[in-house]
N, C-alpha and C positions, 0 to 999 in steps of 0.2 A: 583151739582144741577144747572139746567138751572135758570139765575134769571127770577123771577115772573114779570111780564108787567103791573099788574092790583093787586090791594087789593082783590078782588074778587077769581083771582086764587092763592096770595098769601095765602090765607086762607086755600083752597083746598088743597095743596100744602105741606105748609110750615114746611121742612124739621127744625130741630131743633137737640136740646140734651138735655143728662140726667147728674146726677144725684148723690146724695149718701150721707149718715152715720150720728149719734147721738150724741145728743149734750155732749159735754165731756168739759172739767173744762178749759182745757188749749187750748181749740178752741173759736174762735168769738160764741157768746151767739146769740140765738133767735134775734128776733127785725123785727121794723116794715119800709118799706123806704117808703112807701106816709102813711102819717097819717091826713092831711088834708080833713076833708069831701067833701070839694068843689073840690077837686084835684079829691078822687075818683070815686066821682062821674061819671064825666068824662073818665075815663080811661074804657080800652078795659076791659070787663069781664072776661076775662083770664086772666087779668096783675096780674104779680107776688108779690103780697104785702109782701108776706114774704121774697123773696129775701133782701137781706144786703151786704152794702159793707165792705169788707175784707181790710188789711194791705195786698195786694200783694208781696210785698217785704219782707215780714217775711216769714219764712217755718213756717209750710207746704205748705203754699198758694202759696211762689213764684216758686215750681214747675211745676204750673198750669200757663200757658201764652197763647198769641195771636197768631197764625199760623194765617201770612199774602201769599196771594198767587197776583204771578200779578204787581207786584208793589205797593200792596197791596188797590185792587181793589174790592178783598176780602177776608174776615178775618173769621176765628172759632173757638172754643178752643182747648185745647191740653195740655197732663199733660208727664210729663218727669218721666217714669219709670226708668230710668238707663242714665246715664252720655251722653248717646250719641243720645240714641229713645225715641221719644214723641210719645204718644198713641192717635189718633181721629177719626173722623168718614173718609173712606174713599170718600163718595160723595164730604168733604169737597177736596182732592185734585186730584181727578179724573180727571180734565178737564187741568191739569198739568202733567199728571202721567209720560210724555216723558222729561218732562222737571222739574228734581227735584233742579233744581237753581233757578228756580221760586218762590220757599217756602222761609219765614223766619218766624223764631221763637223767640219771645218774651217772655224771661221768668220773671215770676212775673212784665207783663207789668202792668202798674197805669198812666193814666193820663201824655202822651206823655213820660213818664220815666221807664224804664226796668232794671231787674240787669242781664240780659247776654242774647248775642244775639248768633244765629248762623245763616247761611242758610243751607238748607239741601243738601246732595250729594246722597242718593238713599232712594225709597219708597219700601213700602215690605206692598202689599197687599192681599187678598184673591183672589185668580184666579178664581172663582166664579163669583167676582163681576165684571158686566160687562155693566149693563144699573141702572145711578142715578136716573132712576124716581123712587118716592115712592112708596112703596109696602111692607108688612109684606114679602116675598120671599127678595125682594132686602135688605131690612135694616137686617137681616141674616146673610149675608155679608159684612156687611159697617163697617168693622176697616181697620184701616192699622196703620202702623208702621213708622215713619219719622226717618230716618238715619242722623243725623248731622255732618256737618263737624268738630263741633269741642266739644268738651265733657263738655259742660257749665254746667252738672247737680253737677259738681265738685262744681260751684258759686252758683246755686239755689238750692242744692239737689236733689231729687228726692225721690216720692213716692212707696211706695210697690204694689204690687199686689196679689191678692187670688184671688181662686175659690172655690165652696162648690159646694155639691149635693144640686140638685133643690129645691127639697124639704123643705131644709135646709133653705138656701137664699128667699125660701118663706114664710117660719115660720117666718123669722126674718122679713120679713118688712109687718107682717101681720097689724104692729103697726103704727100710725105716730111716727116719729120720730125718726127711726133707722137710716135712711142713708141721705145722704147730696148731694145738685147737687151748683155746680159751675160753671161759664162761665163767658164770656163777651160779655152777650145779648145784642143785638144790640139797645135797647134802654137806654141803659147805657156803650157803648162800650168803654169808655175809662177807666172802674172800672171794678174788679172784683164781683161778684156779689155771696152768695149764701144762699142755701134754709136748713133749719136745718131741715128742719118736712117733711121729702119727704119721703111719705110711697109705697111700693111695693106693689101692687095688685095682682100679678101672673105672669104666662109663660103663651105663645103662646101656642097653642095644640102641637106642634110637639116641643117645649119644648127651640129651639132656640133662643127665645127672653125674656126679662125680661118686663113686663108690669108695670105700674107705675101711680101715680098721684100727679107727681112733677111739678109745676109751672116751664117749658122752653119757650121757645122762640127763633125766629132767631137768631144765632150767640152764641146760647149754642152747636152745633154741635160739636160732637168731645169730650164735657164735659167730666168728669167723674163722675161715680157711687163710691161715699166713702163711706166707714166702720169704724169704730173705733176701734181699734186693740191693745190695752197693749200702750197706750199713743200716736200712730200713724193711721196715713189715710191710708187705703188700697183702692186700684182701683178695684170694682168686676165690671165694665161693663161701658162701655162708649156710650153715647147719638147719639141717630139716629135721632129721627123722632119722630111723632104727628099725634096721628088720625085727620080726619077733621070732624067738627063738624059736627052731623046729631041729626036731634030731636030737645028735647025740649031748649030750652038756658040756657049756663049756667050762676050758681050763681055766685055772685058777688066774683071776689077772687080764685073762683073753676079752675081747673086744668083740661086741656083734660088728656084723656088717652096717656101715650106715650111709647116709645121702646129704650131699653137697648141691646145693642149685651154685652151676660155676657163674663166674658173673659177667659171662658172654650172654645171661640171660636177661640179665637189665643193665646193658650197656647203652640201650638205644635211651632208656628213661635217662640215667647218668647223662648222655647228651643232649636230651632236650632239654635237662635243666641246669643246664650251661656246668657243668663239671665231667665232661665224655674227657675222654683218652686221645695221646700221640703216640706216634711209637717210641718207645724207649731204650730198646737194645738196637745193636748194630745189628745182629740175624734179622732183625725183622720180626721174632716169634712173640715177643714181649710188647703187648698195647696197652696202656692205659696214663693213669695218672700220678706224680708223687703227694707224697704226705707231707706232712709240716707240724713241726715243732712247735708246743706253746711258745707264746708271744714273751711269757716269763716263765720262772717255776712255778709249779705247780704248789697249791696251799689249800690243806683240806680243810673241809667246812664241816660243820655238825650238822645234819639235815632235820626240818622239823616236818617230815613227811612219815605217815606210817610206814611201818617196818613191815616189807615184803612178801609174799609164799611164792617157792617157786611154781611155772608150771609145768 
């Protein structure tokens, strides 16, 4: 995405991510991070109040890290499905896509410290995508795949991935509080950040997008959509983008509408590069793949990489 010049068009604009999954016993619990009246007063009316910060350096969380591009000029998030590919929005590295030495990935970054880095050595995105400006057609297309040089999900883990029929995935977040979104929103970018009560609202008519009203923001792009899955996070769809606001204003706390690419959308790429899906529940609704646990604890590092802006 071209950066915004103006708070004006940033609003218009402002590309973001999603999202996911339910609060379960041996995840970070609900909670509030501005509770001060005076504080929220003040703040934007879409600020996310339910977001909370997470232990990034524990799993599940430290699979989820900072994808710096640039020098790190700018940053988004990005979740490590398998030992070597991190899943995020592709606007996020578009404007690099000739140059995948440009990327680094931070996993379970916290507060200038990460437990394992890599830079990337190729992209794998949808050949579709082809112009970052927002649009329900473009965010359709907005994943990609980050190939790492070196297989740190060995040190952070890595999370699983599914897919269900549509239907299915809208039953389920007809509720608040099934799926969970994560990032490292740019007004908290040096924390992980996430939202327990993020409820689904629907698909796009042509059925491509997951629709949503999860509290994101700049620098959740690339997030992922979790599940809770037999004591683990499942990735069903990873964060694009945000309606811009039209009409009446909103309530205080309240969530624009926003867009999920589910990850029935690069399922075919996940299998050519030998990490596709089985089925996993006994209905048959549930496809994809499990996660895994680092190989030991996690141990954070001090990073000697310039320090981030979201985008």
């Amino acid at each position: 995405m071209t950066p915004t010049r103006s708070r004006t068009a940033g609003r218009r604009l402002l590309l973001a991510c999603l999202l996911a999954a339910f609060p379960f016993s041996s995840f970070s619990q609900p909670g509030t991070v501005e509770s001060d009246p005076s504080v929220v007063r003040i703040l934007p009316k879409n600020y996310p109040l339910n977001r909370i910060r997470v232990a990034a350096h524990e799993y599940p969380w430290s699979a989820i890290g900072l994808l710096t591009m640039l020098g790190g000029r700018y940053s988004c998030t990005g979740t490590l499905i398998a030992e070597r590919y991190v899943l995020t929005a592709a606007h996020c590295v578009f404007p690099v896509r000739n140059f995948p030495e440009e990327i680094n990935f931070l996993g379970g970054y916290e507060q200038e410290r990460y437990v394992a880095h890599s830079r990337a050595k190729k992209l794998h995105m949808s050949k579709a995508f082809r112009n970052p400006r927002p649009s329900p057609e473009v965010f359709a297309n907005d994943w990609a795949l980050v190939e790492l040089e070196k297989p740190i999900g060995r040190e952070t883990g890595y999370l699983g991935w599914a897919y269900f029929d549509a239907g299915v995935l809208e039953k389920m977040g007809s509720g608040t509080g099934v799926f969970k979104v994560s990032g490292y929103r740019r007004d908290r970018r040096f924390v992980q950040t996430v939202d327990h009560q993020c409820r689904i609202t629907g698909f796009t008519a042509d059925g491509k997008l997951i629709m949503h009203r999860c509290p994101i923001t700049g620098g959740d792009s690339g997030g992922p959509v979790l599940l809770p899955y037999k004591n683990e996070l499942l990735v069903v769809g990873v964060d694009v983008g945000v309606k811009a606001q039209r009409g009446p204003h909103l309530k205080r706390g309240e969530a624009r509408e926003g867009y999920a690419v589910p990850s029935a959308a690069f399922r075919d790429k996940l299998t050519g590069l030998g990490i596709g899906g089985a089925p996993m529940g006994p209905s048959g609704n549930l496809t994809g793949r499990a996660g895994n646990a680092p190989l030991s604890p996690p141990r954070r590092q001090k990073p000697r990489l310039t320090t981030p802006s979201s985008r």
